[in-house]
C-alpha positions as CSV (number, residue, x, y, z in Angstrom):
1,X,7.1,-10.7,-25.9
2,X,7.6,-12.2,-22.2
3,X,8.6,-8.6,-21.5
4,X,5.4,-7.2,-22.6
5,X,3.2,-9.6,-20.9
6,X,5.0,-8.7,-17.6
7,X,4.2,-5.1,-18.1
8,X,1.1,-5.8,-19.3
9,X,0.1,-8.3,-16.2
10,X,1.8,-5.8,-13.6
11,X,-0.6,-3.2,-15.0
12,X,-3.5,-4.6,-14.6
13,X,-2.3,-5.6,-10.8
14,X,-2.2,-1.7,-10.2
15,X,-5.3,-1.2,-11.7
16,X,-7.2,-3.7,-9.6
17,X,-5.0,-2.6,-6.5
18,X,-6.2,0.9,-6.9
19,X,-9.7,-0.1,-7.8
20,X,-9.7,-1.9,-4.6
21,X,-7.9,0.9,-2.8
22,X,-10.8,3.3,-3.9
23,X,-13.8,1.1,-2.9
24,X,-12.1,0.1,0.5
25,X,-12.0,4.1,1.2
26,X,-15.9,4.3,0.3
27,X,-16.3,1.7,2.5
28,X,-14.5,3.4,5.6
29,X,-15.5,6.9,5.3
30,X,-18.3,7.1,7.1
31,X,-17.2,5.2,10.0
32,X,-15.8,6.2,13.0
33,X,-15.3,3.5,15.1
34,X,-11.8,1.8,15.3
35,X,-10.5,-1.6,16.1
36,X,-12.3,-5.1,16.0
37,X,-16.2,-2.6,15.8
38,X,-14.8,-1.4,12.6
39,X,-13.8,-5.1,11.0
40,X,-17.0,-6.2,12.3
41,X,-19.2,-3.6,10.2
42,X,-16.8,-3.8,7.4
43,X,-17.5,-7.6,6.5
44,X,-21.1,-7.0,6.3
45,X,-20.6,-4.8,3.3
46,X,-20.4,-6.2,0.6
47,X,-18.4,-3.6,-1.3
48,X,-15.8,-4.1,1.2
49,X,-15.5,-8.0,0.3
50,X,-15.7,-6.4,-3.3
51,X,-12.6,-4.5,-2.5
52,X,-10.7,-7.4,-1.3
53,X,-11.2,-9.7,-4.1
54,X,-9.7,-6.6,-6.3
55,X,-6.6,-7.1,-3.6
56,X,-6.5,-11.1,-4.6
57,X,-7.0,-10.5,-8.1
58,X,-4.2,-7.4,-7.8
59,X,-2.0,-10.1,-6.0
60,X,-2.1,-12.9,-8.0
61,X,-1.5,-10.6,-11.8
62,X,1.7,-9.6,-9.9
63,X,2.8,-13.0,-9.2
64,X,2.3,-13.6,-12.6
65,X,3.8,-10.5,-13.9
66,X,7.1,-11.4,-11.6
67,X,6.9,-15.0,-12.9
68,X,7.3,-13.1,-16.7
69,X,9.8,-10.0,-15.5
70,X,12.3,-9.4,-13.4
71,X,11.6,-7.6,-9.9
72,X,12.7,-4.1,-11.0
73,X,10.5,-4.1,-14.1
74,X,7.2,-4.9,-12.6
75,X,7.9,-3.1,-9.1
76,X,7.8,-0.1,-9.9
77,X,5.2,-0.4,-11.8
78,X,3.0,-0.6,-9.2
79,X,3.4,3.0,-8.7
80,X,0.7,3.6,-11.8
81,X,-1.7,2.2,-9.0
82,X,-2.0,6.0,-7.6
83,X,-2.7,7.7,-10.6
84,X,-4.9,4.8,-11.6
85,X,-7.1,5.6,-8.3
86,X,-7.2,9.2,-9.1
87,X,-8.8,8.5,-12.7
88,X,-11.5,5.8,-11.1
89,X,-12.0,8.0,-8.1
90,X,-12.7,10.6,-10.6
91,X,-15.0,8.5,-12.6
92,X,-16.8,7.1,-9.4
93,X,-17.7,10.2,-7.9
94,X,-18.0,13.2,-11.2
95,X,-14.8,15.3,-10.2
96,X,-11.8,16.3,-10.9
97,X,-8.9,16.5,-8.8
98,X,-7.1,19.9,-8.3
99,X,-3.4,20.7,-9.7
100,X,-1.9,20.2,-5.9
101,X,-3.4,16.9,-6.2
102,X,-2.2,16.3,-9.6
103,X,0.8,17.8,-8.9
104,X,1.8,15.2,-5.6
105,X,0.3,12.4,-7.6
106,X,3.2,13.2,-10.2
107,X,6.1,13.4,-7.6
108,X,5.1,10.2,-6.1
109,X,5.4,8.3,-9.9
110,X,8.5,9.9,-10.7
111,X,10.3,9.5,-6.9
112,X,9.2,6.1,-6.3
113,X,10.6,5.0,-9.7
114,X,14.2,6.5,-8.3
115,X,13.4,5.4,-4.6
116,X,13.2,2.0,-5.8
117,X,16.5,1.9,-7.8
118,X,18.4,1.5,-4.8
119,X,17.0,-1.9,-4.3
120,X,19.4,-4.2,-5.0
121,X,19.7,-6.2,-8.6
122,X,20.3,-9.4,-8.9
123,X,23.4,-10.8,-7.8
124,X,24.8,-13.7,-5.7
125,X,23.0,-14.0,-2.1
126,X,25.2,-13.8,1.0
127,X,24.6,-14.7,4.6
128,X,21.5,-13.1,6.3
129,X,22.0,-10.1,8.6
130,X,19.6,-11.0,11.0
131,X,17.2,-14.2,11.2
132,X,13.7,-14.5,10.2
133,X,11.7,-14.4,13.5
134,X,14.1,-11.8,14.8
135,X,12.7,-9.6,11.4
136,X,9.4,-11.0,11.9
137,X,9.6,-9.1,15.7
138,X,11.0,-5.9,14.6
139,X,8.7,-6.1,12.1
140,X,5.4,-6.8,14.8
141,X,6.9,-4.4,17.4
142,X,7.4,-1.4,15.1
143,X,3.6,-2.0,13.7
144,X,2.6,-1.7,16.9
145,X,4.1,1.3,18.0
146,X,3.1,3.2,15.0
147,X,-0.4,2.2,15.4
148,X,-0.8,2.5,18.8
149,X,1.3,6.2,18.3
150,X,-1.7,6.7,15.4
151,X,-4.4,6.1,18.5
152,X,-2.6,8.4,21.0
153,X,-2.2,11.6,18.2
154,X,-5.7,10.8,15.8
155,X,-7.4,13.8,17.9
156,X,-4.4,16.4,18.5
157,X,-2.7,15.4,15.0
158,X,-5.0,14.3,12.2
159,X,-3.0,14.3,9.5
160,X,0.0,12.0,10.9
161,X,-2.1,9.2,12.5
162,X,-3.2,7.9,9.2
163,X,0.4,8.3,7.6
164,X,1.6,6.1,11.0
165,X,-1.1,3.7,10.1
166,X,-0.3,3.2,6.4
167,X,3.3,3.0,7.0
168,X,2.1,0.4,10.0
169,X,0.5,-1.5,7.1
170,X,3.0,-1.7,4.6
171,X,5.3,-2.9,7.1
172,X,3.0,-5.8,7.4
173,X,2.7,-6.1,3.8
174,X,6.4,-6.0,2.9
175,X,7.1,-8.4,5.4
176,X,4.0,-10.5,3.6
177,X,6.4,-10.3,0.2
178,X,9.3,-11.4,2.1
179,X,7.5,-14.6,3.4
180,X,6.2,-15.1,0.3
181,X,9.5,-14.9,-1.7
182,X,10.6,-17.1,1.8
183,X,8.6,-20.0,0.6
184,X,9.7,-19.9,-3.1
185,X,13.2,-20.3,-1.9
186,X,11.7,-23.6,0.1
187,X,11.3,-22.6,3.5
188,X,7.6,-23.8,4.0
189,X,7.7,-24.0,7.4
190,X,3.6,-23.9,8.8
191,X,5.0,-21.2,11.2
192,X,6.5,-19.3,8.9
193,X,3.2,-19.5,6.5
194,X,1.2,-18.4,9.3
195,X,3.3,-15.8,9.8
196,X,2.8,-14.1,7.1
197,X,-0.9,-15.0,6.5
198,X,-1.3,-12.9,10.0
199,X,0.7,-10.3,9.0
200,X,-1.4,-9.8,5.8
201,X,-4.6,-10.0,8.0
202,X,-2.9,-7.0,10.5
203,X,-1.5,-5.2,7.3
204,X,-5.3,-5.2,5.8
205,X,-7.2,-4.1,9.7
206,X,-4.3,-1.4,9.8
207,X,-5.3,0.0,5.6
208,X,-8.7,0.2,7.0
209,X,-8.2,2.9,9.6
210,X,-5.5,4.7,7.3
211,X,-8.3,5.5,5.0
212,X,-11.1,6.1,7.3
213,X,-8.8,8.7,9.0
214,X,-6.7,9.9,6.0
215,X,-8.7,9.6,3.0
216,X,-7.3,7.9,-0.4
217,X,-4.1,9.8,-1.0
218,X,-1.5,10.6,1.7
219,X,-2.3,6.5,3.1
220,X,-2.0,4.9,-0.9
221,X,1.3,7.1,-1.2
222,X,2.4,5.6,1.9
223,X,1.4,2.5,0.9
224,X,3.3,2.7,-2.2
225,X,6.2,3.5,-0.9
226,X,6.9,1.9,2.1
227,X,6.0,-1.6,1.2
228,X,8.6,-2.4,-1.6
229,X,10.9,-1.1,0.8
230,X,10.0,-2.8,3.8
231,X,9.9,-5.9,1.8
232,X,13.7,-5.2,0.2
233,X,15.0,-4.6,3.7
234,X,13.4,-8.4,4.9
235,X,15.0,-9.7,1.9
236,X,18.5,-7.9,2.6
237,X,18.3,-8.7,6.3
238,X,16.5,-12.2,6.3
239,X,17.4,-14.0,2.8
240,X,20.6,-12.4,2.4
241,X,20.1,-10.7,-0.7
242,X,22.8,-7.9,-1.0
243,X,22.2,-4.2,-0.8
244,X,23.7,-2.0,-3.6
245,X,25.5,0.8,-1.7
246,X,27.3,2.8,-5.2
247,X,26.9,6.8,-4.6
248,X,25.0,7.1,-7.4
249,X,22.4,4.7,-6.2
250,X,22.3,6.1,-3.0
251,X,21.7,9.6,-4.6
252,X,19.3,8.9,-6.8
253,X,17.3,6.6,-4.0
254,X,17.8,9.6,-1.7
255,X,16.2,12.2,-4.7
256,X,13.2,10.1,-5.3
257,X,12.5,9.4,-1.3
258,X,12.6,13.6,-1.4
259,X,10.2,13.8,-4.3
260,X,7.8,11.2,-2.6
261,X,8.1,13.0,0.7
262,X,6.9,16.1,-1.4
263,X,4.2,14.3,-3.3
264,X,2.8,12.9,0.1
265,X,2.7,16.7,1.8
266,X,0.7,17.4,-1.4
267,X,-1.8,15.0,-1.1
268,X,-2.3,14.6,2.7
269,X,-4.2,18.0,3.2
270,X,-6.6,17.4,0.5
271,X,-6.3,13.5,0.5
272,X,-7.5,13.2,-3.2
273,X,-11.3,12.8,-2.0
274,X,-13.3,16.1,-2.3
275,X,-15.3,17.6,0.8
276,X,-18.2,16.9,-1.1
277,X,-17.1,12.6,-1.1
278,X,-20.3,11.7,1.4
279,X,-22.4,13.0,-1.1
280,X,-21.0,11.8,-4.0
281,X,-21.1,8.5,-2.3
282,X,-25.2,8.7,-1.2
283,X,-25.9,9.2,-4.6
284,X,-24.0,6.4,-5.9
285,X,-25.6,4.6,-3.1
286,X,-28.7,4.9,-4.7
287,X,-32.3,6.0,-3.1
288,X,-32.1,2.9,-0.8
289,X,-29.4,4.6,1.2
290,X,-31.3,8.0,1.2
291,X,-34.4,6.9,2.5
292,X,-32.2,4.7,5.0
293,X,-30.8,8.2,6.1
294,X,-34.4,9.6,6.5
């Protein structure tokens, strides 16, 4: 029974993850400027606040769910959160994604499944790698470069700059889980509390420019994959949990980081959003919006 509430609660976390992921990209689309303007117009919409109380509510069923399962039962769960935003996407705006789209949106839930297994399982902790703020610098200094590499090739290279800033993000957001899993194990240190809290902020500015640039696909894929990661590699290298290193772990993690990769390339060019996504989006809008446009 415990293990089917887990499920159950780590389910409904990708649902309202995905839901948000979908109204966050509605939000963006039709924006094109960057930085502190675009936060600034974004928190007078009130579909984008919408979009982030889906993210708390996401966050908080996955506490829940890893308070009833173990970490490699609801984690990869949270895969279903793609697929998930392809069916409400769908619903939102009246079509249907095309097989390509299908197609990646299957190789990213069966790779991440097998990326993930080479997590490590539970076992006895041993000494960190590296300390905390010398993690939580990497972690900072790599965000930035990726973004500010996003900014440098958005023009010349449109389809990398929003993978750099969704892999940006979920290096925030992993590091966000490994604060977080930080404080359970006691340290509850304001700095290190803050630390994170920022990091979530950056990890949230950064999602907005993926999607504005990228669409929903190729930056939720990202997403999805780099953030359990990034958050096992500031457990290994921070809390000291060991890394499982067996050859068939590491061949199966290498098969499902190939199979994501593929999934990714799939999505990117088309992004899941149709050409036609401004106009599905006036007419959700309503007439308000069209005589606003007139």
């Amino acid at each position: 029974m415990q293990i089917l509430l887990a499920v159950a609660l780590a389910l409904a976390s990708a649902v309202c993850y995905s839901a948000s992921a979908v109204l966050q990209h509605r939000e963006v689309a039709d924006h094109q400027s960057g930085g502190l303007h675009l936060v600034a117009r974004l928190v007078r919409r009130r579909g984008w606040w919408t979009a982030i109380a889906a993210s708390c509510v996401g966050a908080l069923l996955h506490l829940a769910a890893l308070g009833s399962g173990a970490l490699l039962l609801v984690q990869p769960l949270g895969v279903t959160a793609l697929v998930f935003a392809l069916v409400i996407h769908a619903r939102m705006t009246r079509t249907t994604p095309d097989r390509p789209t299908l197609l990646g949106a299957a190789c990213i839930v069966f790779g991440l499944p097998a990326a993930l297994s080479a997590i490590p399982r539970h076992s006895a902790s041993v000494s960190p790698v590296l300390g905390y703020w010398v993690v939580a610098a990497a972690v900072a200094a790599l965000a930035v470069v990726l973004a500010t590499g996003a900014i440098t090739i958005r023009h010349r290279l449109p389809r990398a700059a929003p993978v750099l800033y969704a892999v940006a993000a979920a290096l925030c957001f992993g590091f966000t889980s490994g604060t977080a899993k930080a404080v359970w194990l006691g340290h509850t240190a304001p700095t290190v509390i803050g630390a994170g809290l920022l990091a979530a902020a950056a990890g949230v500015v950064l999602t907005q420019h993926a999607y504005r640039d990228g669409g929903l696909g190729a930056p939720l894929a990202t997403l999805t994959l780099v953030d359990p990661l990034a958050a096992g590699m500031v457990a290994v290298l921070a809390l000291g949990e060991p890394i499982s290193t067996t050859p068939l772990h590491l061949v199966i993690g290498l098969a499902g980081v190939l199979a994501t990769a593929v999934g990714v390339v799939l999505l990117s060019p088309r992004s899941v959003i149709a050409p036609h996504a401004t106009a599905a989006r006036a007419a959700l809008a309503g007439p308000e919006a069209a005589r606003s446009a007139a």
